[in-house]
N, CA and C atoms as an extended XYZ file, in Angstrom:
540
Properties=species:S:1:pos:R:3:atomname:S:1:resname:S:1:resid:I:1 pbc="F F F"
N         0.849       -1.173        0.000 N   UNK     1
C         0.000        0.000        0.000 CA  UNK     1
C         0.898        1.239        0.000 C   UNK     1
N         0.475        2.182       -0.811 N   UNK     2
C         1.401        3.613       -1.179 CA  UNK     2
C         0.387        4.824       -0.808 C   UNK     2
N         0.830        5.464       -0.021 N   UNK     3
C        -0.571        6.817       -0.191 CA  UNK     3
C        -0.353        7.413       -1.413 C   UNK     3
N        -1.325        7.980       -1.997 N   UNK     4
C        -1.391        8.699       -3.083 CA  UNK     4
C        -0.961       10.205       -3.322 C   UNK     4
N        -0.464       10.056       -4.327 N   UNK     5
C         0.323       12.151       -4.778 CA  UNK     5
C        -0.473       12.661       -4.630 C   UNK     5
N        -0.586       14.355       -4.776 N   UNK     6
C        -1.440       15.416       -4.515 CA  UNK     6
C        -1.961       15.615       -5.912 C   UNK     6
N        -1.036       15.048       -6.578 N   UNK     7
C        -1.532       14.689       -8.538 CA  UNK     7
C        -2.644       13.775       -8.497 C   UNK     7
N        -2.488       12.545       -7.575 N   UNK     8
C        -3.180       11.701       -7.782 CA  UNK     8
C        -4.619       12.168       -6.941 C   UNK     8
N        -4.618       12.833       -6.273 N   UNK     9
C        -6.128       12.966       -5.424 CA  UNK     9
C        -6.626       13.665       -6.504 C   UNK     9
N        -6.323       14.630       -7.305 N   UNK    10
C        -7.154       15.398       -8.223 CA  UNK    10
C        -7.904       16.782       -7.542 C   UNK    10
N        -7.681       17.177       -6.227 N   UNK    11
C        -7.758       18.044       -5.988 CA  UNK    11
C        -8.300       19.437       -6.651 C   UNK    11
N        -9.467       20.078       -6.257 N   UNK    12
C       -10.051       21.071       -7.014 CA  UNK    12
C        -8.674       22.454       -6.694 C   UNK    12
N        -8.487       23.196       -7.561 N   UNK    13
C        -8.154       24.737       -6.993 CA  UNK    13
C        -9.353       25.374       -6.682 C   UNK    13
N        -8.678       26.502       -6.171 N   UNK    14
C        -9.385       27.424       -5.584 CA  UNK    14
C       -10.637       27.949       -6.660 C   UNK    14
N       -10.263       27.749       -7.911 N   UNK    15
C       -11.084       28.827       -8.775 CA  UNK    15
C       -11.633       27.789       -9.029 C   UNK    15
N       -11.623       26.192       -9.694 N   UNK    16
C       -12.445       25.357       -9.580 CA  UNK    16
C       -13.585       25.122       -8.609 C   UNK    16
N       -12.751       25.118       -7.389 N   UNK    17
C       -14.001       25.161       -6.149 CA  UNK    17
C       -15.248       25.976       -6.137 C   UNK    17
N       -14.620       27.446       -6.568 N   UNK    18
C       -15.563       28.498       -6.548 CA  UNK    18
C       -16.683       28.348       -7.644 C   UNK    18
N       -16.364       27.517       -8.736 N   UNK    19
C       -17.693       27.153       -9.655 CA  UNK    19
C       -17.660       25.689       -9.494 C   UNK    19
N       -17.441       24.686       -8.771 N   UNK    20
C       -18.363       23.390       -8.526 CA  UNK    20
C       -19.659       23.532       -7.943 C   UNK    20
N       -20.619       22.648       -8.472 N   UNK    21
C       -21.725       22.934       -8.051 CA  UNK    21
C       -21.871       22.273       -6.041 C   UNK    21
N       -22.405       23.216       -5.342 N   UNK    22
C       -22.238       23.271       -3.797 CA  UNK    22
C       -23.280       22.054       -3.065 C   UNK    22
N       -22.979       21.739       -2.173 N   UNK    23
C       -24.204       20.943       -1.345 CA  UNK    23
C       -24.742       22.420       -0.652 C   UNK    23
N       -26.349       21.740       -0.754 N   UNK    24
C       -26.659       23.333       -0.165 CA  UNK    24
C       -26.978       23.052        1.295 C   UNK    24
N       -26.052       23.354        1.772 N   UNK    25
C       -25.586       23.054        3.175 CA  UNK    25
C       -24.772       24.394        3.659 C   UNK    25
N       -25.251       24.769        4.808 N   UNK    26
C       -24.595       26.325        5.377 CA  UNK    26
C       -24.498       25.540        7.098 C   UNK    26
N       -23.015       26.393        7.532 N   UNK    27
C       -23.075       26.376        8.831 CA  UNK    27
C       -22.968       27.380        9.249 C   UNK    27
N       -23.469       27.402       10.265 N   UNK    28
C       -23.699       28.842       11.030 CA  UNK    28
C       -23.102       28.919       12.604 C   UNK    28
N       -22.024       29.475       12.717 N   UNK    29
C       -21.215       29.525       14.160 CA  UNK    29
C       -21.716       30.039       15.243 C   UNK    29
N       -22.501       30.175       16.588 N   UNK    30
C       -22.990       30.822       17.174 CA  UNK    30
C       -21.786       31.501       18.129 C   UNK    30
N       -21.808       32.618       18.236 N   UNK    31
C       -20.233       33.028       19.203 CA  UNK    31
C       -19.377       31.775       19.304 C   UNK    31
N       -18.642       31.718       18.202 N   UNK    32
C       -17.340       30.422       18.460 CA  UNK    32
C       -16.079       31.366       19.142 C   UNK    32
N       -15.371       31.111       19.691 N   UNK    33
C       -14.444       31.265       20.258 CA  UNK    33
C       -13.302       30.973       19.907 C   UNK    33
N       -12.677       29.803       19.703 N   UNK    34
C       -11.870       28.947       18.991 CA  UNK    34
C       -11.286       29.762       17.397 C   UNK    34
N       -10.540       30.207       17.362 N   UNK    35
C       -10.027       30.536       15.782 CA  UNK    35
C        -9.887       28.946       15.601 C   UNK    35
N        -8.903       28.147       15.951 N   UNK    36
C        -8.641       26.817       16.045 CA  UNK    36
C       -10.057       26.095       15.444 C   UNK    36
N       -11.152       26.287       15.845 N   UNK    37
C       -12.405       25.331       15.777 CA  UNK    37
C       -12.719       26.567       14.568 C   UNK    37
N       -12.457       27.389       14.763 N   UNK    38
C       -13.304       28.177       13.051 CA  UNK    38
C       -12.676       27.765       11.607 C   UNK    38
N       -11.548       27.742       11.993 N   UNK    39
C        -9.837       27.300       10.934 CA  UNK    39
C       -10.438       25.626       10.263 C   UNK    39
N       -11.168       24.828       11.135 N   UNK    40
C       -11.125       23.586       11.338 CA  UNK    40
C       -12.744       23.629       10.048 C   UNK    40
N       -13.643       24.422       11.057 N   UNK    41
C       -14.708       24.154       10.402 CA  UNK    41
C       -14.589       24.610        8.450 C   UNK    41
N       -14.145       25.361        8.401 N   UNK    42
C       -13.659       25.679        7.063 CA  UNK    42
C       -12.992       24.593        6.220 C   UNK    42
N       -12.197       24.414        6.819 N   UNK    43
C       -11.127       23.312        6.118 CA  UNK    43
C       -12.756       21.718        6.058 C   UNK    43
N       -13.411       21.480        7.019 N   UNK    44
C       -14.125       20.885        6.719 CA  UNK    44
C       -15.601       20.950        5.611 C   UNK    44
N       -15.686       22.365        5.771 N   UNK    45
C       -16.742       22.848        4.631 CA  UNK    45
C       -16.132       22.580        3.488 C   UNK    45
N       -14.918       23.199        3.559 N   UNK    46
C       -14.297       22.473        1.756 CA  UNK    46
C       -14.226       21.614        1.399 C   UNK    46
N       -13.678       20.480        2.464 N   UNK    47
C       -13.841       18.888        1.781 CA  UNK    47
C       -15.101       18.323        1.327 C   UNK    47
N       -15.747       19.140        2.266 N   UNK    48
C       -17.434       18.251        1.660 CA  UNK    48
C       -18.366       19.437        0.598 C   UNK    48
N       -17.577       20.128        0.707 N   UNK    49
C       -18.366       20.997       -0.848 CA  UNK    49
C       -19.543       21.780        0.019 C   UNK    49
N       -19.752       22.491        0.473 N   UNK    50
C       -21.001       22.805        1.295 CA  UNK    50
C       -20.544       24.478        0.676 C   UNK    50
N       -21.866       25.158        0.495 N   UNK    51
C       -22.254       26.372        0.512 CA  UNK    51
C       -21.640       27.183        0.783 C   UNK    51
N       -21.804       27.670        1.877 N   UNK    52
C       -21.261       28.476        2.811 CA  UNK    52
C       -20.799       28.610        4.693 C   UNK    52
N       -20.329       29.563        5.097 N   UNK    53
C       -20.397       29.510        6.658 CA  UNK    53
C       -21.043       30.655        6.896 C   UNK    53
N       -21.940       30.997        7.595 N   UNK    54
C       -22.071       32.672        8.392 CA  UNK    54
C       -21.372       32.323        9.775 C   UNK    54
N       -20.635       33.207       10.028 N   UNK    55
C       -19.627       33.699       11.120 CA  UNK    55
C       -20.563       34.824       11.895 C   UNK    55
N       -20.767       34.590       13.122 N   UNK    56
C       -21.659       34.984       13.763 CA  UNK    56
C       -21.248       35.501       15.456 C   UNK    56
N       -21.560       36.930       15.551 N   UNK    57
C       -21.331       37.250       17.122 CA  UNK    57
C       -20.164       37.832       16.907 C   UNK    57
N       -19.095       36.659       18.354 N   UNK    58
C       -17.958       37.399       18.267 CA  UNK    58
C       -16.934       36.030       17.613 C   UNK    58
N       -17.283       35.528       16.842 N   UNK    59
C       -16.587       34.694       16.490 CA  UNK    59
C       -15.633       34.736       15.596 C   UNK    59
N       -14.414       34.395       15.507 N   UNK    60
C       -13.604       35.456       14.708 CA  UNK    60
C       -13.606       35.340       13.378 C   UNK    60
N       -13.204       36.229       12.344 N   UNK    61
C       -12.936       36.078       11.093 CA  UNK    61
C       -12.018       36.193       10.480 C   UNK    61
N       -11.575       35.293        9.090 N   UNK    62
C       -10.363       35.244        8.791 CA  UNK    62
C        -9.895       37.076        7.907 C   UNK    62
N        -8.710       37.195        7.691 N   UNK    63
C        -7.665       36.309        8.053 CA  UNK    63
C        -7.646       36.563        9.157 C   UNK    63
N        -6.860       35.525        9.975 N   UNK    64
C        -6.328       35.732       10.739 CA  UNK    64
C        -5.551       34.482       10.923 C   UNK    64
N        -4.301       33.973       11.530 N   UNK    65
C        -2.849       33.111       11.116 CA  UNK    65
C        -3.634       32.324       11.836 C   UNK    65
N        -4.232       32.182       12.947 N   UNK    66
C        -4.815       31.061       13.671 CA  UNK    66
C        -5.585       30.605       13.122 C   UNK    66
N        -6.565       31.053       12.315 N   UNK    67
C        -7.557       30.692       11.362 CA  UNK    67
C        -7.048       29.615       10.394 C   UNK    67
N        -5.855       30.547        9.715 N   UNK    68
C        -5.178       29.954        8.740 CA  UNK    68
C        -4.679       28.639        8.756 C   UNK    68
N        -4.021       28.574       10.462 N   UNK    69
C        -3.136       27.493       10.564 CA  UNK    69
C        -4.016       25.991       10.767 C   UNK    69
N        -5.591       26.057       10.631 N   UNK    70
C        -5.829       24.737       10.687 CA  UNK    70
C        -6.852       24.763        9.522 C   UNK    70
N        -7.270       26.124        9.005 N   UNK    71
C        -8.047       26.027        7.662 CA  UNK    71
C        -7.202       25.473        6.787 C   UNK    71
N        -6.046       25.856        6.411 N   UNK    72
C        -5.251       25.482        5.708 CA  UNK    72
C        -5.492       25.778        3.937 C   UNK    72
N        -5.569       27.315        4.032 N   UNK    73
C        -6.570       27.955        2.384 CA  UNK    73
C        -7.478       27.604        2.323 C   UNK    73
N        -8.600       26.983        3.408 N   UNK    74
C       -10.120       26.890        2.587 CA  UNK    74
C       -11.135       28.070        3.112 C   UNK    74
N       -10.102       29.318        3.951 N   UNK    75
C       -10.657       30.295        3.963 CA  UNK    75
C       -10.713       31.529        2.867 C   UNK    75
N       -10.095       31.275        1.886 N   UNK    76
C        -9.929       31.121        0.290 CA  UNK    76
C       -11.067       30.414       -0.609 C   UNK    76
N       -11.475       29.317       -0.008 N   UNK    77
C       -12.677       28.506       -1.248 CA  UNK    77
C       -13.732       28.777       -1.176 C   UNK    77
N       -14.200       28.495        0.783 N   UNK    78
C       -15.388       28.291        1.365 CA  UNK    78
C       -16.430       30.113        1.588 C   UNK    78
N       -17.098       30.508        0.555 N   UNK    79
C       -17.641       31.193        0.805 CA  UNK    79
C       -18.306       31.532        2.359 C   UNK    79
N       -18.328       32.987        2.855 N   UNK    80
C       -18.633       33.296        4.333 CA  UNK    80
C       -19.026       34.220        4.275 C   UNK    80
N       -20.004       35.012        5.654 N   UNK    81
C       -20.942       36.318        5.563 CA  UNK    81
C       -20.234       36.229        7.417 C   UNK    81
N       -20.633       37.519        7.712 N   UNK    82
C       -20.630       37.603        9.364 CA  UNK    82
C       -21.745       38.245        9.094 C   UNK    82
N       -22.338       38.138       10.735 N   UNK    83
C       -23.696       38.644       10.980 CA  UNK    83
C       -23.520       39.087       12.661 C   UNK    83
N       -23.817       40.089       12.897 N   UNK    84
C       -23.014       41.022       14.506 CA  UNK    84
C       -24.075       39.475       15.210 C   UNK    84
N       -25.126       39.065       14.574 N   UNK    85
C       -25.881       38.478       15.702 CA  UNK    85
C       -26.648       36.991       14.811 C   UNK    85
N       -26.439       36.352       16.014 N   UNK    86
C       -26.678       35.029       15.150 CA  UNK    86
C       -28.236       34.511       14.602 C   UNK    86
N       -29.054       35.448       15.498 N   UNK    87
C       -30.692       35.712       14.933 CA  UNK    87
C       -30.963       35.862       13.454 C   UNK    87
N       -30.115       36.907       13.329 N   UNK    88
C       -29.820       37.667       11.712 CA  UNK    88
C       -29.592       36.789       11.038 C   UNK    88
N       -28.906       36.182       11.296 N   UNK    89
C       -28.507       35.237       10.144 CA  UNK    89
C       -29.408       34.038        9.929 C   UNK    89
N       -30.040       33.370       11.023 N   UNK    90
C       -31.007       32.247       10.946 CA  UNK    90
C       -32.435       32.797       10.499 C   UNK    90
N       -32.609       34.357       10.277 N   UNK    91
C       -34.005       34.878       10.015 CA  UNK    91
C       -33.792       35.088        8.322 C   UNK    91
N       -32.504       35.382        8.119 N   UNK    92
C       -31.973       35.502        6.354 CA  UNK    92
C       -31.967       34.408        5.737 C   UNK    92
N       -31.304       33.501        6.111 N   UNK    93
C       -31.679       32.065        5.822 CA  UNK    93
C       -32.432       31.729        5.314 C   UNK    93
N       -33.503       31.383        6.077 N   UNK    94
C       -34.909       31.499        6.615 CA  UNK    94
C       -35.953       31.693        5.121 C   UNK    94
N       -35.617       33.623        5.068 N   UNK    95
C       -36.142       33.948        3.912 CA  UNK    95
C       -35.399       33.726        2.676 C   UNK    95
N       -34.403       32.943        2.372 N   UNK    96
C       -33.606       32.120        1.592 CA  UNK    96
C       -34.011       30.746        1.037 C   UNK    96
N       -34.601       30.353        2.007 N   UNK    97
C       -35.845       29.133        1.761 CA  UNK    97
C       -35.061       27.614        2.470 C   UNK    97
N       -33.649       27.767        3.355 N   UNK    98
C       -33.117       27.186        4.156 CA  UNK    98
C       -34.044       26.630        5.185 C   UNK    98
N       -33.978       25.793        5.554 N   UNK    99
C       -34.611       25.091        7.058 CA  UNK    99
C       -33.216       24.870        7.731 C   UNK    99
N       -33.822       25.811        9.052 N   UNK   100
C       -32.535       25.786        9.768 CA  UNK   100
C       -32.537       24.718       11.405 C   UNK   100
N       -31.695       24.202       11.684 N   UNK   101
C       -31.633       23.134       12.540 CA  UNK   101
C       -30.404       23.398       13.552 C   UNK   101
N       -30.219       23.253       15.082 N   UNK   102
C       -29.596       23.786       16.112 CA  UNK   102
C       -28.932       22.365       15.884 C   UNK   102
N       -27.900       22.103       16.397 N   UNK   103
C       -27.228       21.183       16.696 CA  UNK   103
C       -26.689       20.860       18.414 C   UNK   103
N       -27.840       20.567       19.271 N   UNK   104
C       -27.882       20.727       20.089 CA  UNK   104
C       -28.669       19.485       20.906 C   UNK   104
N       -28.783       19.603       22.065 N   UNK   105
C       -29.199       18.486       22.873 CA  UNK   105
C       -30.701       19.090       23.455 C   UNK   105
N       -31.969       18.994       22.756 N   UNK   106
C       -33.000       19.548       23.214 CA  UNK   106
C       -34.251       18.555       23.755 C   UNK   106
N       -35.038       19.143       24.139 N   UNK   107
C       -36.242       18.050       24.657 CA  UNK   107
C       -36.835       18.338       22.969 C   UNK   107
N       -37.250       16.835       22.584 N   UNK   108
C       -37.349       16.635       21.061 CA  UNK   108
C       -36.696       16.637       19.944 C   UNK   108
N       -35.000       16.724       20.426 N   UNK   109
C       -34.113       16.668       18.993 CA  UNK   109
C       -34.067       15.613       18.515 C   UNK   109
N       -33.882       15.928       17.381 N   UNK   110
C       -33.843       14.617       16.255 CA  UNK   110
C       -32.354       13.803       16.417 C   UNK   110
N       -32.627       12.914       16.724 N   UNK   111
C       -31.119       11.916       16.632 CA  UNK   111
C       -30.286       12.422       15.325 C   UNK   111
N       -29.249       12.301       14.936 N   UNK   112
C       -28.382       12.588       13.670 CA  UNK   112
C       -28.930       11.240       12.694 C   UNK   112
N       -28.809       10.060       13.074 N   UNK   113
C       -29.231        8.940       12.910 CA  UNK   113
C       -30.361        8.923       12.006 C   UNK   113
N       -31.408        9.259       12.461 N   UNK   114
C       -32.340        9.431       11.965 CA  UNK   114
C       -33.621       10.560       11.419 C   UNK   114
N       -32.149       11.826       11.155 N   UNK   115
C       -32.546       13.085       10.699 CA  UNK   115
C       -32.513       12.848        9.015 C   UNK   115
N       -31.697       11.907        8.541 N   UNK   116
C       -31.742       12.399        6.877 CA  UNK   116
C       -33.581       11.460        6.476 C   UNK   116
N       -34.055       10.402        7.592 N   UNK   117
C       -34.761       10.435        7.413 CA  UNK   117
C       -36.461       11.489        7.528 C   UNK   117
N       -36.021       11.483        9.008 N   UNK   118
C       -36.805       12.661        8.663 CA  UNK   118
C       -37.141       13.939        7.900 C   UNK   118
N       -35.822       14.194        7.083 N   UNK   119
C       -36.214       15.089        6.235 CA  UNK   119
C       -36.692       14.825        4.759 C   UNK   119
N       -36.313       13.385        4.692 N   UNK   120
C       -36.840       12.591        3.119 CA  UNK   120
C       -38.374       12.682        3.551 C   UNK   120
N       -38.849       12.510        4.641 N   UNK   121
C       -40.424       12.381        5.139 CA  UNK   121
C       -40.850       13.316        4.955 C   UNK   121
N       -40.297       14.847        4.749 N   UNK   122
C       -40.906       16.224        5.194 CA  UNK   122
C       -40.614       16.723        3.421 C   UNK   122
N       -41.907       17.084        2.886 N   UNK   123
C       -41.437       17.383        1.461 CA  UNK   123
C       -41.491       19.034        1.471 C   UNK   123
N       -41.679       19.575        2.325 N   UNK   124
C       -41.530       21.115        2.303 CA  UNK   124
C       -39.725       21.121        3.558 C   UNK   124
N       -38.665       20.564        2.985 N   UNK   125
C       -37.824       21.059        3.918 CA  UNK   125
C       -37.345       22.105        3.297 C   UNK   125
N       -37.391       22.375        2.089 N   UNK   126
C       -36.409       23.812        1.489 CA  UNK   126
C       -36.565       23.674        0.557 C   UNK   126
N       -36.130       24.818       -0.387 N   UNK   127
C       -35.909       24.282       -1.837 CA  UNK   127
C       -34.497       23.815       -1.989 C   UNK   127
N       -34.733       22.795       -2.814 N   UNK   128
C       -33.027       21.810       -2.977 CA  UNK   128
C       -33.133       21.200       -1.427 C   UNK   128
N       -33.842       21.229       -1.097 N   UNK   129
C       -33.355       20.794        0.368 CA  UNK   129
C       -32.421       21.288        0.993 C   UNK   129
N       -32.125       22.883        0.648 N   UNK   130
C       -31.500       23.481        1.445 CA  UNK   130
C       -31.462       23.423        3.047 C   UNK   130
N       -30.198       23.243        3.740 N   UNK   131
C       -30.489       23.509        4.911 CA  UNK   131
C       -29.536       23.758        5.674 C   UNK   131
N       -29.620       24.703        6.926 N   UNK   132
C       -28.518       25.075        7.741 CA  UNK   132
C       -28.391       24.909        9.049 C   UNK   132
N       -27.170       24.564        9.333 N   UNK   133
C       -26.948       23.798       11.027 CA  UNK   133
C       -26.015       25.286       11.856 C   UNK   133
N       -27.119       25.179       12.903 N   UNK   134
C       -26.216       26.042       13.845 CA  UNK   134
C       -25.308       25.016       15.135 C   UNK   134
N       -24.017       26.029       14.835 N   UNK   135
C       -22.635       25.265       16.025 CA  UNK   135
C       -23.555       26.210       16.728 C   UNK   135
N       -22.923       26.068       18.244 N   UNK   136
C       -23.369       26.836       19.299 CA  UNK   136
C       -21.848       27.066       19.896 C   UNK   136
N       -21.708       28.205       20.702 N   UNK   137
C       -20.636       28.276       21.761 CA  UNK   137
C       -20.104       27.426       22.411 C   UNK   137
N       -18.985       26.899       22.450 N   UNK   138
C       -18.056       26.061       22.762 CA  UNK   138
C       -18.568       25.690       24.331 C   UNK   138
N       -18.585       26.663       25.273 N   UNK   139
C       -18.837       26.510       27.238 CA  UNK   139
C       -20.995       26.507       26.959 C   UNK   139
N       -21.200       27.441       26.587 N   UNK   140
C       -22.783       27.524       26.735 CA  UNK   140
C       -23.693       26.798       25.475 C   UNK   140
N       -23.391       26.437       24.018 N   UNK   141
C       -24.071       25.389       23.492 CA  UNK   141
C       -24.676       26.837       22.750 C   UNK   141
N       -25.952       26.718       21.593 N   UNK   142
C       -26.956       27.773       20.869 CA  UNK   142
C       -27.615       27.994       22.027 C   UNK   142
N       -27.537       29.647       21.100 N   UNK   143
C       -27.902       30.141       22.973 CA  UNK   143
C       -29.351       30.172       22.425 C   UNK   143
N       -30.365       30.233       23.669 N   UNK   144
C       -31.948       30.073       23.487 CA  UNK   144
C       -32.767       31.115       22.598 C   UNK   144
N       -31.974       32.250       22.415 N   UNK   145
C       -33.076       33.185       21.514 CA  UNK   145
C       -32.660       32.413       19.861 C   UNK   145
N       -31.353       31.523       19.421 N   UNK   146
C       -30.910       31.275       18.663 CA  UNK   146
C       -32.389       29.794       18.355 C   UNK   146
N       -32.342       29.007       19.661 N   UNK   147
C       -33.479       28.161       19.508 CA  UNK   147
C       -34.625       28.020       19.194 C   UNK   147
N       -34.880       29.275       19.722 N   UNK   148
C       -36.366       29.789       19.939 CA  UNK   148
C       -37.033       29.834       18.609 C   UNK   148
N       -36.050       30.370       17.391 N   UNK   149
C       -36.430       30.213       15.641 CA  UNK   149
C       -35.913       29.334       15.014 C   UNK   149
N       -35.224       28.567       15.553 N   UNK   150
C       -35.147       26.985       14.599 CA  UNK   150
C       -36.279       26.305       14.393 C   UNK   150
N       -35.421       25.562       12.945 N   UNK   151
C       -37.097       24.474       12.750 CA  UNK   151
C       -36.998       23.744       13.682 C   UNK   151
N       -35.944       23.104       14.459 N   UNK   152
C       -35.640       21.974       15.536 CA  UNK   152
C       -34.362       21.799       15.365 C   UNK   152
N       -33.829       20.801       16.097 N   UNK   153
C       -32.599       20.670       16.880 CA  UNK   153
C       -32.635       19.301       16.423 C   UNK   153
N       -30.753       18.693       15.729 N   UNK   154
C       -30.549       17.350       15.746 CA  UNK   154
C       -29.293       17.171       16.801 C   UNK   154
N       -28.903       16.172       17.315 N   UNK   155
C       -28.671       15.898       18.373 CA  UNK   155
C       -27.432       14.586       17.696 C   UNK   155
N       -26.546       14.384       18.232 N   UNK   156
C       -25.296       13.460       17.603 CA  UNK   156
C       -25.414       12.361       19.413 C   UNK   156
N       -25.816       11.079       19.194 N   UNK   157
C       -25.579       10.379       19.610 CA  UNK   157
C       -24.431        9.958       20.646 C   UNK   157
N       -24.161       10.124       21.776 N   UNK   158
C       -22.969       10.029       22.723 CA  UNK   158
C       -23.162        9.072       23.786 C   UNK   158
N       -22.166        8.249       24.147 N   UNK   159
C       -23.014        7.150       25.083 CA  UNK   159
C       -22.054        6.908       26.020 C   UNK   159
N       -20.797        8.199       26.208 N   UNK   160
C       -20.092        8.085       27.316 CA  UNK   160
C       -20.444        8.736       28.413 C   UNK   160
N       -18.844        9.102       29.086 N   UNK   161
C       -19.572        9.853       30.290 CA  UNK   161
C       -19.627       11.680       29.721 C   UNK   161
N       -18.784       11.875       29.170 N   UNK   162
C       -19.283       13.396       28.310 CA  UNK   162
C       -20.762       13.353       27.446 C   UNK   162
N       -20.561       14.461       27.734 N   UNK   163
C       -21.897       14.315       26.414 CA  UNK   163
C       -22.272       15.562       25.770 C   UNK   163
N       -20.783       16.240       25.257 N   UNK   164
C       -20.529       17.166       24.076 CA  UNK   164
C       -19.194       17.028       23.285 C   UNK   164
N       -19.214       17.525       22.040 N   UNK   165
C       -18.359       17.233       21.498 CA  UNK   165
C       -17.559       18.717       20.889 C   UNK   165
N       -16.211       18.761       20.448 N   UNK   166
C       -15.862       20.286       19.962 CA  UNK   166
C       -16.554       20.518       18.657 C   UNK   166
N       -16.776       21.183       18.637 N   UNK   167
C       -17.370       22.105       17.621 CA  UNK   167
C       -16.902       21.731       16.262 C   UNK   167
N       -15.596       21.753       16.565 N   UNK   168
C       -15.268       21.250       14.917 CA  UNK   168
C       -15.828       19.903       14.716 C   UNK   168
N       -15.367       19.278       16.022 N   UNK   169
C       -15.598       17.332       15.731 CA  UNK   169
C       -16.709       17.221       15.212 C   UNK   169
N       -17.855       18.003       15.874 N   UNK   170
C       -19.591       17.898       15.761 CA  UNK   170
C       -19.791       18.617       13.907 C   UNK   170
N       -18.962       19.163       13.468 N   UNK   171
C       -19.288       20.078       12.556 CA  UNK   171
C       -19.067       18.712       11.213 C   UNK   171
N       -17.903       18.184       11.489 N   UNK   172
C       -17.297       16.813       10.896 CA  UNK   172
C       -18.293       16.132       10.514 C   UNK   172
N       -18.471       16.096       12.250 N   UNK   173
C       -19.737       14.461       11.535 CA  UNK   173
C       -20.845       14.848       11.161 C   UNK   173
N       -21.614       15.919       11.399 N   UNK   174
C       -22.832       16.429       10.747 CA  UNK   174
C       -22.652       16.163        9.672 C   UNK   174
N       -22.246       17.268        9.293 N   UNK   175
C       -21.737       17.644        7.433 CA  UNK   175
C       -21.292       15.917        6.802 C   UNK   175
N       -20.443       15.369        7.062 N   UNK   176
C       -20.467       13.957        6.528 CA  UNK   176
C       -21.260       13.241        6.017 C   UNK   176
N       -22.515       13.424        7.591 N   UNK   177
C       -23.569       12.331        7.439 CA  UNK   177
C       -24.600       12.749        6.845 C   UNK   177
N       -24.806       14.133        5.983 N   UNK   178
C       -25.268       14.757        5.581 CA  UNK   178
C       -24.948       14.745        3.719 C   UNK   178
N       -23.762       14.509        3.737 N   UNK   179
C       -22.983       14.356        2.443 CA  UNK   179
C       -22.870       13.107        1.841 C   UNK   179
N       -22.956       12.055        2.655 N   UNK   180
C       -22.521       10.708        2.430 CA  UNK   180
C       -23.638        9.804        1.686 C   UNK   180
């Protein structure tokens, strides 16, 4: 077994990226904290082709070298908006024709598991089936006025003794299981 060249992955550029057609998939940061976890989520929006990010609150925006150092240029590919407040952005959405979803631990969230079904069940989820996941703050989670206008909340399965995950990790497996 040989890993493969950077010839051999086939790799999009930057200007390729910018006209492949997108998963219409948006994440939305609620006050992230982390340049580290913002750097991360980027670099993960690019691999899976997704839309966009709105950068939200006080969460930082690139450039910035910390950003850089785990985006690794996909703050370059991955189209982004900031919004002073993370309402704004889930109410724009919204009228975008997005169904937007908290990624959070709520009374009634949808398992991850069994969210792509529920949305094959729901024939008004968006157009294209657009749809957008809010991260929440790293210590406090989406904060409640952020809840209060979601369509609902999906929820990632944990069966240790934690029972949250970083922001980037959670951003990973969403978007994956969403893509896959």
């Amino acid at each position: 077994m040989r890993k493969l060249s950077m010839d051999e992955l086939g790799r999009k550029t930057v200007a390729d990226f910018k006209l492949a057609h997108k998963k219409p998939l948006v994440v939305v940061m609620d006050n992230i904290r982390s340049m580290h976890n913002v750097g991360s989520v980027f670099r993960t929006s690019d691999a899976f082709l997704i839309s966009g990010i709105c950068l939200c609150g006080f969460t930082p925006q690139p450039p910035h070298r910390d950003i850089h150092k785990t985006a690794l240029g996909a703050t370059e590919s991955v189209d982004w908006v900031y919004y002073e407040n993370t309402a704004e952005a889930v109410t724009a959405l919204k009228e975008q024709g997005y169904k937007v979803f908290a990624i959070e631990q709520t009374q009634g969230s949808i398992s991850l598991e069994n969210f792509k079904s529920y949305i094959n069940e729901k024939s008004n989820i968006g157009s294209n089936n657009s749809l957008a996941f809010v991260f929440g703050n790293e210590v406090e989670g989406v904060s409640d006025e952020v809840l209060a206008i979601c369509d609902g909340a999906v929820e990632i399965p944990q069966y240790g003794m934690k029972h949250s995950l970083n922001i980037s990790v959670a951003a990973a497996i969403v978007l994956w299981e969403m893509v896959r």
